[in-house]
N, C-alpha and C positions, 0 to 999 in steps of 0.2 A: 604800810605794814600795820598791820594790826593785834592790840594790846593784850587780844584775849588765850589767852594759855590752852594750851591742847591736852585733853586730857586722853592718856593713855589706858586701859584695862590691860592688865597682867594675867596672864594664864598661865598656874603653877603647874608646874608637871612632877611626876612623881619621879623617883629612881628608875621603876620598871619600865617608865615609859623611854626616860632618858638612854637606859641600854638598849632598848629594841629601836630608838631611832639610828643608836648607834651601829645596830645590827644591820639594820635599813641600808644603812650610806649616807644619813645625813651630813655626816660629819668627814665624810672619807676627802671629798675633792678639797679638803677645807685645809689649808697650813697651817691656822689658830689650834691652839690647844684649847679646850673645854674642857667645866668642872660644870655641876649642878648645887647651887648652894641656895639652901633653904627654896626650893623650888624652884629656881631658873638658873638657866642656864649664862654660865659667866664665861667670858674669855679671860683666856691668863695669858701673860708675857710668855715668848721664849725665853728660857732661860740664857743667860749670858755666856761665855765660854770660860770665864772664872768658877760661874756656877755648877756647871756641869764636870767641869776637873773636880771640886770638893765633892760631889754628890759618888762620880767614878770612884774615888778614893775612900769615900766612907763605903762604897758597896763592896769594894773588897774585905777590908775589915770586915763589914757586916756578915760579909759570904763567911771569913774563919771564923768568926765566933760564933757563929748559929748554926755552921753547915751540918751536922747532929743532926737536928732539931725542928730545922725551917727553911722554907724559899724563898729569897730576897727578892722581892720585886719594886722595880725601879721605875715613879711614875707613872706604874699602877693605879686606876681609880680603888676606894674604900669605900665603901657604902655604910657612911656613918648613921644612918634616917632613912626614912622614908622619902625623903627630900632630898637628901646631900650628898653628895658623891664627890671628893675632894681627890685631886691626885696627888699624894703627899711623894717627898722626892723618894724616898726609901721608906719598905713596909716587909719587917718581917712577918711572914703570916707561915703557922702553920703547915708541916707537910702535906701534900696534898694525895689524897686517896683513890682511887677508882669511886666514882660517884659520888663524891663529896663537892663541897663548894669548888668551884676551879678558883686559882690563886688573883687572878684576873678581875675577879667580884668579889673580892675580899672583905667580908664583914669584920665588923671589931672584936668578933668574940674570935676569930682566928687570927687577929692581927697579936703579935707577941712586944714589936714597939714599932712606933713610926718615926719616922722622921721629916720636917722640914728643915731647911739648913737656906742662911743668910747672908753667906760671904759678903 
């Protein structure tokens, strides 16, 4: 076995790129979940089933108190960057309009609060 270290080169990708693979299929046959943070692409855990009961339970709340106002979307990607695309568990964003951003690609300036939550 040999001592010497393998080096890797990284190829950042952007958010736009990251949607259109998602557009693609890259990611469809796949049961991992993916985020893009600061340019690459990361696997995240399945959430737990303690997680997902607090996250259900905050999205109904979320649904009465914003429903006025906003769309709750749940583990919906954000597009925080140019780079970053984080799926927080809950993201009120903005109602959404005929031709406007879909809730789906929700940028910051439409997001109203997010949330990650850590049972």
């Amino acid at each position: 076995m040999s001592d010497m270290a393998v080096e890797y080169e990284r190829f950042p990708i952007s958010a736009d790129m990251f949607f259109r693979m998602g557009d693609l299929g890259f990611f469809a046959d796949d049961e991992r979940r993916v985020e893009l943070l600061d340019g690459e692409i990361v696997v995240i855990p399945t959430p737990s089933p303690e997680h997902q009961y607090v996250v259900r339970k905050l999205s109904a709340i979320f649904h009465r108190l914003f429903l006025d106002r906003s769309t709750i979307d749940v583990n919906g990607p954000l597009r925080v960057s140019d780079s970053s695309v984080p799926l927080p568990d809950l993201t009120s964003v903005e109602h959404v309009v005929p031709g406007a951003q879909i809730a789906s690609r929700a940028f910051p300036r439409d997001a109203i609060d997010v949330g990650e939550f850590m049972p």
